[in-house]
C-alpha positions in Angstrom: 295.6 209.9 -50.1 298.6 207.4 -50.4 298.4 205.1 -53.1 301.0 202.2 -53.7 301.8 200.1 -56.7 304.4 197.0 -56.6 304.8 194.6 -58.6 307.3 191.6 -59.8 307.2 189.5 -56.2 307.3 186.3 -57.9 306.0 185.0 -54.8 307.1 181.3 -54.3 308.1 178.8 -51.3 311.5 178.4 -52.4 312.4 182.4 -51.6 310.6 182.6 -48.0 312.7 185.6 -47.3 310.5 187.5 -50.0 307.1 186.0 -48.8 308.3 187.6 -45.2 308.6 191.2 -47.2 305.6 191.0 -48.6 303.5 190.3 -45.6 305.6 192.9 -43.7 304.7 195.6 -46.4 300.9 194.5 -46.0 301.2 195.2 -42.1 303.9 198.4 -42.8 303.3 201.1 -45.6 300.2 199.5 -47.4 298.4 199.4 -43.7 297.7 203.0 -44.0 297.6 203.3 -48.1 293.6 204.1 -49.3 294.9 201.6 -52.2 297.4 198.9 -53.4 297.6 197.9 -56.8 299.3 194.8 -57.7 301.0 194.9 -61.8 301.5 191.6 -61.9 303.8 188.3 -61.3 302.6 188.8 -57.7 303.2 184.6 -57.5 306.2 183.2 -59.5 303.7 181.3 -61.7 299.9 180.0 -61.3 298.4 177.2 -62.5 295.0 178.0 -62.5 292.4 178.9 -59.2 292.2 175.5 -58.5 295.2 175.7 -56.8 294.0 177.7 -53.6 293.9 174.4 -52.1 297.7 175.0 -51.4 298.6 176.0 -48.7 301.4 178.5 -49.4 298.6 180.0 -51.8 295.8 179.8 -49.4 298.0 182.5 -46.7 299.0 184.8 -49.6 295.5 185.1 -50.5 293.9 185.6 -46.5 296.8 188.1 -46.0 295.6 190.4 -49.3 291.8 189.5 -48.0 293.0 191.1 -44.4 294.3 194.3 -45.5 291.5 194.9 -47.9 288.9 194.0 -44.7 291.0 197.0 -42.7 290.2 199.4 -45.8 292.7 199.3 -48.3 291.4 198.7 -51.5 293.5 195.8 -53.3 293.6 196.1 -57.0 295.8 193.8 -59.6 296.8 193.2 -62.7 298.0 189.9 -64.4 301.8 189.9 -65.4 303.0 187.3 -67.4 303.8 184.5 -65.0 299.8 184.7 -63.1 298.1 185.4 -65.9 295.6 182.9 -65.2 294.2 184.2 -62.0 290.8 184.3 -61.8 287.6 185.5 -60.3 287.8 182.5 -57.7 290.8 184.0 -56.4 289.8 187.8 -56.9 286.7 187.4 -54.9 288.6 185.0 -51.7 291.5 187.8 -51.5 289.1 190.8 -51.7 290.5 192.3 -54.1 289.3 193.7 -57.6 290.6 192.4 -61.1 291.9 195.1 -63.8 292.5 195.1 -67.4 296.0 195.8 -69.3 296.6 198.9 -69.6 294.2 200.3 -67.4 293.4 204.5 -67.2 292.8 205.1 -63.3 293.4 209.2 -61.7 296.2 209.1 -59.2 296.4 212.0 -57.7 295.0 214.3 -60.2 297.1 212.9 -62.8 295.7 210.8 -65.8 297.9 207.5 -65.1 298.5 204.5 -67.2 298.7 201.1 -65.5 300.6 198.2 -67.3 302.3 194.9 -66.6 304.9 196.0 -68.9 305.6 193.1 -71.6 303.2 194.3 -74.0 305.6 197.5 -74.4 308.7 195.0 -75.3 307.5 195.1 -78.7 311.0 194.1 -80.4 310.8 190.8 -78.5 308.4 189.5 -81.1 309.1 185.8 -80.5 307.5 186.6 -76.7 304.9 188.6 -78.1 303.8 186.0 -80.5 303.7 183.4 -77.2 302.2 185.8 -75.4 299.0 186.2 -77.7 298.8 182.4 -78.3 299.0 182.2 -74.3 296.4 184.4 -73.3 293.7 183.5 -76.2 290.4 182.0 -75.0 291.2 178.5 -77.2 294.5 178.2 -75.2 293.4 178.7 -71.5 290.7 177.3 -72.0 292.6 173.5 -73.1 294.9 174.6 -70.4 292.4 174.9 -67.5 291.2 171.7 -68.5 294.7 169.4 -67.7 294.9 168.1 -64.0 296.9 171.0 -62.1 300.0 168.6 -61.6 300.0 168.4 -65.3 299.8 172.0 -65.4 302.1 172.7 -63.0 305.0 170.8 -64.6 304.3 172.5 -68.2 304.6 175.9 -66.3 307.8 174.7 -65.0 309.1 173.2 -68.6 308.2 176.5 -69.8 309.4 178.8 -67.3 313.3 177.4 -67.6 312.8 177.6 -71.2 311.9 181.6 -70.8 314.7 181.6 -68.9 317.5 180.2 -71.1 316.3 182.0 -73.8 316.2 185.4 -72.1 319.8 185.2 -71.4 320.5 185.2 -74.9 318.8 188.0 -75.8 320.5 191.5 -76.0 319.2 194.0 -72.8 317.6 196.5 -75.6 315.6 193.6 -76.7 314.4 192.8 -72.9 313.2 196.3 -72.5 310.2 198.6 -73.4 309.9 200.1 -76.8 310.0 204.1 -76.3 307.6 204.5 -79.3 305.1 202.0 -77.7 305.4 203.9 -74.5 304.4 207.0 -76.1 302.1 205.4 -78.8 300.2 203.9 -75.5 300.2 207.0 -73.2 298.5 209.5 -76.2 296.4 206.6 -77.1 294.4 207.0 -73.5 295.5 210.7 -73.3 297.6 210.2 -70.1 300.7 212.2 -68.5 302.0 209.5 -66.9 302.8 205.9 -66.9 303.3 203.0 -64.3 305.0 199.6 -65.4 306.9 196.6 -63.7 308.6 193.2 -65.6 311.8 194.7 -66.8 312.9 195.0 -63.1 314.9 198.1 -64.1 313.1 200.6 -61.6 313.5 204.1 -62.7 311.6 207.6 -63.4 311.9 208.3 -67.4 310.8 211.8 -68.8 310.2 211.6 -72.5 308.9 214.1 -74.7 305.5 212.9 -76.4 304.8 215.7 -79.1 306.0 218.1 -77.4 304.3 217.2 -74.0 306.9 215.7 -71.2 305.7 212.6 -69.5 306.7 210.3 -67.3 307.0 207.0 -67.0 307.8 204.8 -63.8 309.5 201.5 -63.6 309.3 199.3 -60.8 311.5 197.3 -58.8 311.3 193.4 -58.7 311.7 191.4 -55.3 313.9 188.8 -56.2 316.7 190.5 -53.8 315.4 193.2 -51.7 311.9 195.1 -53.0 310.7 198.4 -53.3 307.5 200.3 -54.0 305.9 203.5 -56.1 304.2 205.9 -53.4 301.8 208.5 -55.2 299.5 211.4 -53.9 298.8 215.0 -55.1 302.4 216.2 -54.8 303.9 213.0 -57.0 305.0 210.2 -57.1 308.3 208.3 -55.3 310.1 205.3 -55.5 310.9 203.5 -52.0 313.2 200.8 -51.1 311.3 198.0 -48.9 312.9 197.1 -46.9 313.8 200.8 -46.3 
């Protein structure tokens, strides 16, 4: 059984080139995967479910909901810029929500799904926006603003991510190695599977004496790439290829 897991598309009208990847990986390699999951930033930012009324929106969603009609299960995980999906657009793509970190087998293997900024512990200035973001209180008063409203405080916010990430040093940016490991032992898994640094890689640490490994996936601001796992490992594929 193949399994595949992207993440980091930052799906948007402005990149078309990208959208085109994507839908030619749903009708390429995912066509005969048993699943897909989906770590996050799948759409460069969203607003809120409401906004399924666009149309750019609408096809990204009916192309997930046809592959998971042929019989690939479709699973995702909110990164940091669609954290506000919802169950709206869960149940119209056919697709099935997941916590982060989430423990799921892959092939055998105990594996730990994660977005990935939640390890970036020494970024504490985005970790402290990050809780106040995804509170309750916050979405909540968010949802709540007419969706051009919200849409242009996505926008202020997201070029004020950006400016400020380009002053921070690359070791900031990255994961922490002790939350890695603290994360992995804390749901007893061997392995790890992570976008949002867009640094894609295979790391072997040593956790207590155990090796593990972690995988980083690739973004697809300028080409794209996927993680292929089954029962003999896992591999990380250039898309195109």
């Amino acid at each position: 059984m193949r399994t595949l897991f992207i993440s980091d598309l930052h799906l948007c009208p402005s990149r078309p080139l990208g959208t085109r990847r994507f839908l030619a990986f749903l009708g390429g390699p995912a066509r005969d995967a048993a699943a897909l999951f989906i770590l996050g930033d799948l759409f460069e930012y969203w607003a809120g479910d409401d906004d399924l009324t666009d149309a750019f929106n609408r096809n990204i969603c009916a192309a997930l909901r046809e592959r998971a009609d042929a019989g690939t299960a479709v699973f995702f995980m909110a990164g940091n810029r669609d954290f506000l999906i919802g169950d709206v657009f869960a149940r119209a793509a056919g697709l099935t929500l997941l916590p982060d970190p989430a423990r799921v087998d892959i092939g055998g293997t105990p594996t730990l799904l994660t977005h990935g900024d939640t390890l970036c512990t020494e970024d504490r200035a985005y970790q402290a926006f990050r809780s106040e973001v995804r509170s309750d209180d916050w979405q909540q008063a968010f949802r709540s603003l007419p969706l051009a409203m919200r849409k242009a405080r996505i926008e202020a916010l997201r070029q004020e991510s950006e400016a400020q990430k380009s002053a921070k040093p690359a070791e900031i940016t990255d994961v922490n190695p002790a939350a890695v490991i603290a994360a992995m032992q804390g749901q007893d898994c061997g392995r790890m599977i992570h976008g949002h640094t867009h640094r894609p890689a295979r790391h072997e640490m040593d956790a207590r004496g155990t090796n593990v490994e972690r995988w980083v996936l690739p973004d697809w601001y300028e080409r794209g790439g996927y993680l292929e796992c089954d029962g003999s490992g896992c591999r990380l594929i250039d898309w195109p290829g």
